[in-house]
N, C-alpha and C positions, 0 to 999 in steps of 0.2 A: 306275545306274538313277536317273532323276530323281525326287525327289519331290512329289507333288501337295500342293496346298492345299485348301483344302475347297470349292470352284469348280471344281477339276478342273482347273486351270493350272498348269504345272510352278513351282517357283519361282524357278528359273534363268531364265527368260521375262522374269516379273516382274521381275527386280532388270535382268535388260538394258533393258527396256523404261523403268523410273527410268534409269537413266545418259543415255538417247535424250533424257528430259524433261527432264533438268537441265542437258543440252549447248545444247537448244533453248531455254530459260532463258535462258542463258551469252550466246547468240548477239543472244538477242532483247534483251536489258538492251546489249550492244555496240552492236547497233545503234540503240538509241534514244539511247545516249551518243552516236555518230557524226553522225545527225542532228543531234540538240542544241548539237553542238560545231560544227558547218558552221554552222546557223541563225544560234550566236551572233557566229560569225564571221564570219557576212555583214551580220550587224547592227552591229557593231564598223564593217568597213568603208564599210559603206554611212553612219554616223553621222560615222566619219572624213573620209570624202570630201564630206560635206554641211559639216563644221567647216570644210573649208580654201575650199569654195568661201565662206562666209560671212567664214571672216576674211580672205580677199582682198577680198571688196567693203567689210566693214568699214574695212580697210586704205585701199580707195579714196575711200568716203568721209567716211573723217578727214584724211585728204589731202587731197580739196577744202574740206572745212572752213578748212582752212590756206588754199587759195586765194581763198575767199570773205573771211575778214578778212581778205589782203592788201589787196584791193580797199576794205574800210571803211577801214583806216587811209590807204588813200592818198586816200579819201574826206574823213577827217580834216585829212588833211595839206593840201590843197585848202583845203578853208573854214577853215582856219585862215589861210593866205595871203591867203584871201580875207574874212576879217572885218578882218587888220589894215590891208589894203590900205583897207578901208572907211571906217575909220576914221583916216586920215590917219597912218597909216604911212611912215617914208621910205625903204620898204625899196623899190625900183625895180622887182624881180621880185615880183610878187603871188604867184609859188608859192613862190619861196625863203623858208626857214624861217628865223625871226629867232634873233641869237645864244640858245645856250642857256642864257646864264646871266641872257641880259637879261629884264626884265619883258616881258609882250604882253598886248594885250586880248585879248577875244574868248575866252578860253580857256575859258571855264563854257558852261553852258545846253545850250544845242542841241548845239552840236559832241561833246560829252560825252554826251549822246543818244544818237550815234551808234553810240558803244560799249561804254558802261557799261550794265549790267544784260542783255546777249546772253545770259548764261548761266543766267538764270531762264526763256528763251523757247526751248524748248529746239525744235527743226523733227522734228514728227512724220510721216515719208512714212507711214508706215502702223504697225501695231498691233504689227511687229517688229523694225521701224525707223527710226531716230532718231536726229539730227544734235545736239549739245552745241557751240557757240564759247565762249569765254570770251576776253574782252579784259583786261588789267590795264597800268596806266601804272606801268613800273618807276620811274618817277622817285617815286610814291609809297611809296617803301620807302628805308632809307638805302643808301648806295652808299659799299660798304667804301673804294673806289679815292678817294673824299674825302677820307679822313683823311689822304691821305699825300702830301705835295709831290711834285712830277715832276721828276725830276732834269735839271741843264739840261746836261747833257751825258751823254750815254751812251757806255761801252766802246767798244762799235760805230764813234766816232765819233772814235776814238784815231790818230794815224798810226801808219802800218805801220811795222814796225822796233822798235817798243817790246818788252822786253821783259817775260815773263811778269810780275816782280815790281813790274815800271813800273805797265805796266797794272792791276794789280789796284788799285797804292795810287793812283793816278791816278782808277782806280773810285769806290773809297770817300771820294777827295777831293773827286769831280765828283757823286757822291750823296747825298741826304738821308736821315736817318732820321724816323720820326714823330716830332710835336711834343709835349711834354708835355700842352698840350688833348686831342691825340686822340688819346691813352693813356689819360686820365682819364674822356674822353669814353666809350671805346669800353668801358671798365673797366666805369664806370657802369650803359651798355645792356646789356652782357652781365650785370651780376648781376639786372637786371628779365629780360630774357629765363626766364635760369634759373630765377629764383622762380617765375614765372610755369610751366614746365613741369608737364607732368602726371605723377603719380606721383613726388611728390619725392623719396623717401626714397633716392635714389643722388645727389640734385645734391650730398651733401656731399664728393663727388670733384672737383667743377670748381674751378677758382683761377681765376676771373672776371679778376685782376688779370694770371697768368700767361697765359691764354690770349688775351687783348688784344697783350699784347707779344707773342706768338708771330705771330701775324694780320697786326699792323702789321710785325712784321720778316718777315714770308714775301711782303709787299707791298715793302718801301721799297726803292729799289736798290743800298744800300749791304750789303757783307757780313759787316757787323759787329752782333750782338745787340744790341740795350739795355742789356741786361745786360754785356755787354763782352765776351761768349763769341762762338765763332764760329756763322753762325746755320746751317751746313751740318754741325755737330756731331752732331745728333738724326739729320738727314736719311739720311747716310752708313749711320748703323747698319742703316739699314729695310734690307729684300729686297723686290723688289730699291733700289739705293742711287740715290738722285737728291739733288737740291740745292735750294733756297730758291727758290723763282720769281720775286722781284726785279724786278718792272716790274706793272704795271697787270693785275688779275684779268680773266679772258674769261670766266670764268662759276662760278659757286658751287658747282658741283661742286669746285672745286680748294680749297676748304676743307676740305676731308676730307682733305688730303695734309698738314695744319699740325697741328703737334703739339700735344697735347691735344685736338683736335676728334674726338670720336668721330661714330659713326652718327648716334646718339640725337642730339646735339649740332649736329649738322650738320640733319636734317630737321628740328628747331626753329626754325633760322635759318634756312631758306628764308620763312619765314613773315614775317620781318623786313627782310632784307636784300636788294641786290643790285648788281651789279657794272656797270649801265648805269645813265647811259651814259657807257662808257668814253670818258675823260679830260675828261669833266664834272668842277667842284669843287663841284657845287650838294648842300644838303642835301634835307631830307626836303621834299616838297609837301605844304605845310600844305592846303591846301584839298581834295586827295584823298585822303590816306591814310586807313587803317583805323583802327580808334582803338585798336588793340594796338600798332601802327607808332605813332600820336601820341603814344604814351608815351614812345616814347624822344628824343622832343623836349629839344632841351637848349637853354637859354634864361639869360639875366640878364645881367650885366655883368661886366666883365673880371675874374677872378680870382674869383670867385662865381657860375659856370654851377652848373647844377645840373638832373636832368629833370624835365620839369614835375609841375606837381600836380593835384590831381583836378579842383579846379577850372577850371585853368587848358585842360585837356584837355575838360572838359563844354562852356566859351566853346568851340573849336574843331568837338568834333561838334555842335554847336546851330544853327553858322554854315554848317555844308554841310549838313544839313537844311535849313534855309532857305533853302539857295541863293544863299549870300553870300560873298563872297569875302575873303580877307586881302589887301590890297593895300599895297608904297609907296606908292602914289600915288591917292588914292580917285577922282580923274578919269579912271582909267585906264579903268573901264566902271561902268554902273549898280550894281552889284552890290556894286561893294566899299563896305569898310569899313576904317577906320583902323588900324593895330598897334596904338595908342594904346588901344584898346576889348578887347582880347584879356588875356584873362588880370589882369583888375585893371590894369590899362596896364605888366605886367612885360613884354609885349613891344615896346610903343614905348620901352622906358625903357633897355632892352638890346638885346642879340643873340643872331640862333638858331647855334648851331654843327652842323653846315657851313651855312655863309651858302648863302638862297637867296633869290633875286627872286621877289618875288612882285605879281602872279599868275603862275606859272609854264606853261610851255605842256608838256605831253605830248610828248616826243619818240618814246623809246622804249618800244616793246609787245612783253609779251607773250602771247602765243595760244596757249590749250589747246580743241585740237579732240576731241570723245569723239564715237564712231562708235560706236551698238549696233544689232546686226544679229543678232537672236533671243537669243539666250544667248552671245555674243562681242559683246567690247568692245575696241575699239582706242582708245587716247590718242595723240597728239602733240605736239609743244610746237615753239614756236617763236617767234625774236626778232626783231622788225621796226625796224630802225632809221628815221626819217622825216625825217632829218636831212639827206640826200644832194638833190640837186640835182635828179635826174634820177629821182628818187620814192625808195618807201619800198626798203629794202635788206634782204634777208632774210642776218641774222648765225649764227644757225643754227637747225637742227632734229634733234631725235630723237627717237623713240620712247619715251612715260612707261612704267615696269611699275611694277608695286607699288605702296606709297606716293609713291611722286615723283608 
């Protein structure tokens, strides 16, 4: 017999009637979790699929980015054939690019207009899109492949039939190694580099002296150390095992493969350095580089280089502020001025190491195009050589991420 409650409802009712409601509960909290989880996974998707259409158009245009300074440099490269032709040049092609070791007029003002400062104007199409070029003349940086003579015969170049042990000492007979200057040279920039870093308290792990010999022996063609050890000793142990690269660097990335060059070490010297243009022996362009790069100027007379000083560095940027040039030859356009007036006259009185003609003309570019297209960003990079005949030569490209 059921018992009542004081409403007259069995309580057996009652307690089925709770279980009903708290099934119906159960079901309703399910279902608004189902909901909620399709909603957000249609938001998910649909956010998804808006990211990839953005970073393919981003992808596009930082791509033409790239095609667009092709066209300025080969702009460049033009009126530069075209000023020295003006100027009584005896070069017979008005497009052919003059050697690049030798002096040229014409290389300031306007033509330099054309490419320096893109990356402060930046092409806004609209409020969430927006085109970045940036141009940089790699001759304004040192160019490690300088320091190191070219070997006047290569392996390659050996008759067939030799064998294994011919060849090698035949190698290291027909190769150079770096010269004492640019060891001491390279010694030098590399301990301003590191001072220079931010966050010093780990530079007291670099050996500036060791990691110059490491550089120049991962560069020379010979396969013999400095030091006298083999220079494929270090190499062999890595995983996986590879060997010394031994001929002319293709790009600064392969300085992370030389030992002691860590990460940190390596994104430092992108700042400084670079590898164009390959089999140039020219040093730094005094009249464009940056003035972290003009530090590592190395200047004076034989047996007494040294890199410059503050002063010597202030005469330098004062002189591309005003739009003057360092010249051989101050006939060479209005703008120059003597070695002789640079640095208390310790650069007419000496030499820069690596020797470069000055005025120097721009050969090679590099191009960082940035694409942003809402909340994605695409970078590119790319090397334009202007040295070819038949126009500017794209040497390569890839995709920047992170810090690069």
């Amino acid at each position: 017999m059921s018992m009542r409650l004081g409403n007259g409802r069995p309580l057996q009712v009652r307690r089925q009637q709770g279980v009903v409601l708290a099934i119906v509960l159960v079901m309703i909290f399910a279902l608004i979790t189902a909901v909620y989880a399709f909603q957000r996974r249609a938001i998910i998707d649909t956010t998804i699929a808006a990211n990839r259409v953005s970073a393919a158009e981003a992808d596009a245009l930082a791509k033409g980015g790239l095609r667009i300074a092709e066209v300025i440099v080969a702009v460049v490269r033009s009126k530069q054939g075209s000023e020295s032709t003006d100027a009584g040049s005896d070069t017979n092609d008005r497009d052919s690019p003059q050697p690049l070791d030798t002096p040229s007029v014409g290389t300031g003002g306007d033509v330099d207009a054309l490419w320096q400062g893109l990356g402060d104007l930046p092409i806004n199409l609209d409020e969430s899109r927006s085109l970045r070029i940036q141009i940089e003349n790699e001759g304004a940086k040192l160019n490690l492949n300088a320091l190191v003579p070219p070997s006047p015969v290569a392996a390659t170049d050996l008759p067939e039939g030799v064998d294994a042990d011919d060849r090698e000492r035949d190698e290291e007979d027909s190769g150079s190694s770096a010269s004492d200057e640019s060891v001491e040279y390279l010694t030098a920039a590399l301990e301003r580099i590191i001072d220079g870093m931010e966050d010093a308290s780990p530079n007291s792990n670099y050996d500036p002296a060791a990691i110059a010999e490491n550089i120049l022996d991962f560069i020379d063609p010979d396969t013999t150390a400095l030091d006298g050890r083999s220079e494929d000793e270090y190499y062999r142990r890595q995983e996986p095992p590879y060997a010394a690269w031994n001929r002319p660097l293709v790009s600064v990335d392969q300085l992370g493969l030389v030992e002691d060059v860590d990460p940190r070490l390596l994104e430092e010297l992108r700042h400084y350095v670079t590898v164009h243009p390959i089999g140039s022996s020219a040093g730094i362009d005094l009249n464009r580089a940056e003035p972290w790069v003009l530090r590592l100027v190395y200047s004076g007379n034989s047996g007494n280089m040294r890199l410059i000083d503050d002063r010597f560095l202030e005469d330098l940027v004062t002189l591309q502020r005003d739009d003057k040039l360092v010249c051989d030859d101050v006939g060479a356009d209005p703008r120059c001025v003597s070695r002789a007036e640079v640095g208390s006259g310790d650069l007419g009185d000496g030499s820069v190491y690596p020797a470069a003609s000055l005025p120097a003309r721009p050969a090679v570019f590099r191009v960082v195009s940035t694409a942003r297209i809402g909340d994605i960003t695409r970078r590119f990079e790319a090397i334009y050589d202007t040295r070819p005949n038949e126009g500017p030569q794209l040497l390569s490209w890839r995709r920047l991420r992170g810090a690069d």
